[in-house]
C-alpha positions in Angstrom: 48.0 -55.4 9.4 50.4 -53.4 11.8 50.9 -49.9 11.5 52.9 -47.4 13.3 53.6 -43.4 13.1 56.5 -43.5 10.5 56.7 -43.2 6.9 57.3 -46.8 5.5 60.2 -46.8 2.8 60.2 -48.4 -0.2 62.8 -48.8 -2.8 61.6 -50.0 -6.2 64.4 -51.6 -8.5 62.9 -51.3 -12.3 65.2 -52.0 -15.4 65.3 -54.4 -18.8 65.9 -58.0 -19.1 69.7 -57.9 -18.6 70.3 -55.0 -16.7 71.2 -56.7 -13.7 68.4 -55.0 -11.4 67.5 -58.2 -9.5 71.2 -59.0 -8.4 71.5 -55.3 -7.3 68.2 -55.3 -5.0 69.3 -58.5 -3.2 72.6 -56.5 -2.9 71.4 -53.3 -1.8 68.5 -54.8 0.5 71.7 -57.2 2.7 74.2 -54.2 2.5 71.4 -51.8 4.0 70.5 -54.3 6.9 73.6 -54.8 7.7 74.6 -51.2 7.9 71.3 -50.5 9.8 70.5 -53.7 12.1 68.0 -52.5 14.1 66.2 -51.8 10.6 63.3 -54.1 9.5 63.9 -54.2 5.7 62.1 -56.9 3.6 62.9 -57.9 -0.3 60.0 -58.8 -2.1 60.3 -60.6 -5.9 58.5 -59.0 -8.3 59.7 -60.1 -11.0 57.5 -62.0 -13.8 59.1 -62.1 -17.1 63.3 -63.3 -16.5 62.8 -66.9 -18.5 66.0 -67.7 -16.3 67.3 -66.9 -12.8 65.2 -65.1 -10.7 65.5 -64.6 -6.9 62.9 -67.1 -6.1 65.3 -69.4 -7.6 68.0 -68.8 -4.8 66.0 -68.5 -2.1 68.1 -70.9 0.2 71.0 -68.9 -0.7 69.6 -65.5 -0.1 68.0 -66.4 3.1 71.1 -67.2 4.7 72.1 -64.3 4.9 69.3 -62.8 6.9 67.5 -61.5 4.0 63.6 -61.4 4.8 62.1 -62.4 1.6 58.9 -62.2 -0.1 58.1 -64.7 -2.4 55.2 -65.9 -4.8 53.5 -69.1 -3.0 55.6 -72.3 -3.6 52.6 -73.7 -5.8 52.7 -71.4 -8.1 55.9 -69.5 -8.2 57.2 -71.6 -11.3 54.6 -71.0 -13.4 54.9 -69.2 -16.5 52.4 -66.3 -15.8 52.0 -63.2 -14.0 52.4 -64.2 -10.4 53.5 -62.1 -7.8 53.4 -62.6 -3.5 49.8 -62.6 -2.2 49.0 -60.2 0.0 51.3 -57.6 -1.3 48.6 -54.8 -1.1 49.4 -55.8 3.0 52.6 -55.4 2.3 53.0 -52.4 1.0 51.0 -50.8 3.6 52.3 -52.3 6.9 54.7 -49.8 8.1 56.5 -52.2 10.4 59.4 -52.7 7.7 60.5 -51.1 4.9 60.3 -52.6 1.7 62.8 -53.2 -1.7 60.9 -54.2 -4.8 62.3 -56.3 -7.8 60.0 -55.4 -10.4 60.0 -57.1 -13.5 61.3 -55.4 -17.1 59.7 -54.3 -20.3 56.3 -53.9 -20.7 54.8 -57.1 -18.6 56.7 -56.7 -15.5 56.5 -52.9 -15.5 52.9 -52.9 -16.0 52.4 -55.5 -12.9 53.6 -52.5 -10.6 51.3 -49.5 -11.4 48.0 -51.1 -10.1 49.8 -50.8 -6.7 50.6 -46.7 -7.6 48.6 -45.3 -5.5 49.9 -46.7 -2.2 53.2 -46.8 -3.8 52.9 -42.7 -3.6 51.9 -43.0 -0.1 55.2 -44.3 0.9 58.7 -42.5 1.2 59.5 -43.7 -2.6 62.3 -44.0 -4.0 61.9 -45.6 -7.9 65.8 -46.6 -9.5 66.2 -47.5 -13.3 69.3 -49.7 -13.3 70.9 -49.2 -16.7 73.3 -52.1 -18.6 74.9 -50.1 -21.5 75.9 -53.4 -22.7 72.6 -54.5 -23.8 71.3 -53.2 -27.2 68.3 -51.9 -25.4 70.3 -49.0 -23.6 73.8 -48.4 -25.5 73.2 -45.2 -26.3 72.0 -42.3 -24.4 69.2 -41.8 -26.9 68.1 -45.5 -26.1 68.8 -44.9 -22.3 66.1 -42.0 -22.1 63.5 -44.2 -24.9 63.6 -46.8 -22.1 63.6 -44.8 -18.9 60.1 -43.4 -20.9 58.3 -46.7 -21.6 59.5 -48.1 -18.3 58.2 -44.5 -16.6 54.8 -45.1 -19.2 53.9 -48.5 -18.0 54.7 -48.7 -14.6 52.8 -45.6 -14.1 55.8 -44.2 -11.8 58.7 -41.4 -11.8 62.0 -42.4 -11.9 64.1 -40.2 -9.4 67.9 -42.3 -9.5 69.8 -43.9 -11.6 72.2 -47.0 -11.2 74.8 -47.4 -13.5 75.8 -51.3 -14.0 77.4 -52.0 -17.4 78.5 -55.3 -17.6 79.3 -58.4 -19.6 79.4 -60.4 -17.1 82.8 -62.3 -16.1 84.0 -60.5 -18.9 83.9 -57.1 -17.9 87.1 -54.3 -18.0 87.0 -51.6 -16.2 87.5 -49.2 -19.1 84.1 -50.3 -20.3 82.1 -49.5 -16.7 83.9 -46.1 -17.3 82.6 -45.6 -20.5 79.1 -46.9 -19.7 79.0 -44.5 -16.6 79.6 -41.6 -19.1 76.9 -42.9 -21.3 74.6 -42.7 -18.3 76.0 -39.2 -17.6 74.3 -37.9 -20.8 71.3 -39.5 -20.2 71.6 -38.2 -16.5 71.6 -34.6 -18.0 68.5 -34.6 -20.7 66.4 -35.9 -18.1 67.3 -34.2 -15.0 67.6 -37.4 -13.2 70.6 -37.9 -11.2 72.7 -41.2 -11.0 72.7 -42.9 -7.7 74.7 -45.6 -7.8 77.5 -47.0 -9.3 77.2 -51.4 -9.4 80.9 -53.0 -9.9 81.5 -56.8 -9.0 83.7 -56.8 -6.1 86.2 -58.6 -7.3 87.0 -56.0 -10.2 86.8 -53.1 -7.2 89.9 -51.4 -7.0 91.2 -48.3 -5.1 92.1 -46.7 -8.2 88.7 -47.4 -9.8 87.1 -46.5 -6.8 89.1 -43.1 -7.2 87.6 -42.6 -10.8 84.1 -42.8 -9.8 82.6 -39.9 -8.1 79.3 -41.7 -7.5 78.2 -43.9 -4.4 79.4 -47.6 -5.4 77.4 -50.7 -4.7 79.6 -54.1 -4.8 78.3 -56.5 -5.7 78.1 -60.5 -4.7 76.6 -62.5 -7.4 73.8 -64.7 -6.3 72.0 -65.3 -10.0 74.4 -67.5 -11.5 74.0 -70.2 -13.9 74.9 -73.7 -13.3 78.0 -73.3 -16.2 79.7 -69.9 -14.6 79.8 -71.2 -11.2 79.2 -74.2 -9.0 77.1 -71.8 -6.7 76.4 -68.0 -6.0 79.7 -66.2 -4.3 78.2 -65.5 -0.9 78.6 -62.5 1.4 
């Protein structure tokens, strides 16, 4: 295992089934490398409980791009049980490259995370709950602090951002990220947690929604598509 003098960063990306968490870590992790090249940044897939698309399943895709992924071992990653990479205790404490984790949702995938807590905390940590108010989990701001709490509960770690990224897919206005970033807002102020980032497909990105958000925004490519919205993922 290498180490070096430095404080190894990690970026952990928690959220519920739906919230979109996995699309934004493969976003954030290619948008940091390439505004940071000489940066060693790895993305490592977490994530046990999505029945669907998960970023194992795009690996081809993802990997041309540069990203350096992480992945369960091809034997068993398909199975349906808790598998995550092997040697992620090595991982986490070679301080060679910096590290962005898709952790699973709910309970399960949560839960997966906190044996690792302890060198988690020995890290420069950064933990963001990426919040959907589209899903019936997190439409209110009463529902967005219930989860933030389990999710804090079980993964045995702080939340200290938030990432607003209401969606409905294809579907989505821009009125209704607006009004699921003020949803967020409330939440944002009963827990003293600020919000980070702001997610918005790229193709809905305008100038003058741009101008309405006062938050850092994150566009986003979508890589985890199903075979019936698109032939394949958009690409960067």
């Amino acid at each position: 295992m290498e180490k070096t003098n430095r404080k190894k960063k990690i970026w952990v990306f928690i959220g519920n089934m739906g919230s979109g968490k996995s699309e934004i870590s493969i976003n954030f992790t290619y948008q940091r490398q390439k505004s940071n090249p000489d940066e060693k940044i790895k993305l490592i897939d977490m994530d046990i409980v999505k029945p669907y698309i998960r970023i194992r399943d795009k690996e081809e895709e993802i990997s041309k791009l540069g990203v350096d992924l992480l992945l369960p071992d091809k034997a068993v990653r398909d199975m349906d049980m808790p598998i995550v990479p092997s040697h992620i205790n090595d991982h986490i404490r070679n301080d060679s490259f910096n590290l962005v984790m898709d952790v699973g949702g709910e309970e399960a995938g949560s839960t997966t995370i906190a044996q690792f807590n302890s060198m988690l905390n020995n890290a420069e940590l950064e933990v963001f709950l990426v919040i959907n108010t589209k899903r019936p989990f997190s439409n209110t701001p009463e529902l967005i602090v219930k989860t933030l709490k389990s999710l804090e509960h079980y993964s045995r770690l702080k939340v200290t951002g938030l990432i607003s990224n209401t969606h409905l897919r294809f579907d989505t206005s821009q009125e209704e990220i607006l009004e699921g970033l003020e949803k967020l807002e409330v939440a944002s102020k009963i827990v003293n947690i600020p919000i980070k980032i702001v997610a918005v497909w790229h193709k809905m990105l305008t100038k003058e929604l741009e101008e309405r958000i006062k938050y850092p925004i994150i566009p986003l490519r979508l890589f985890l598509t199903f075979p019936w919205e698109e032939s394949k993922p958009e690409g960067i």
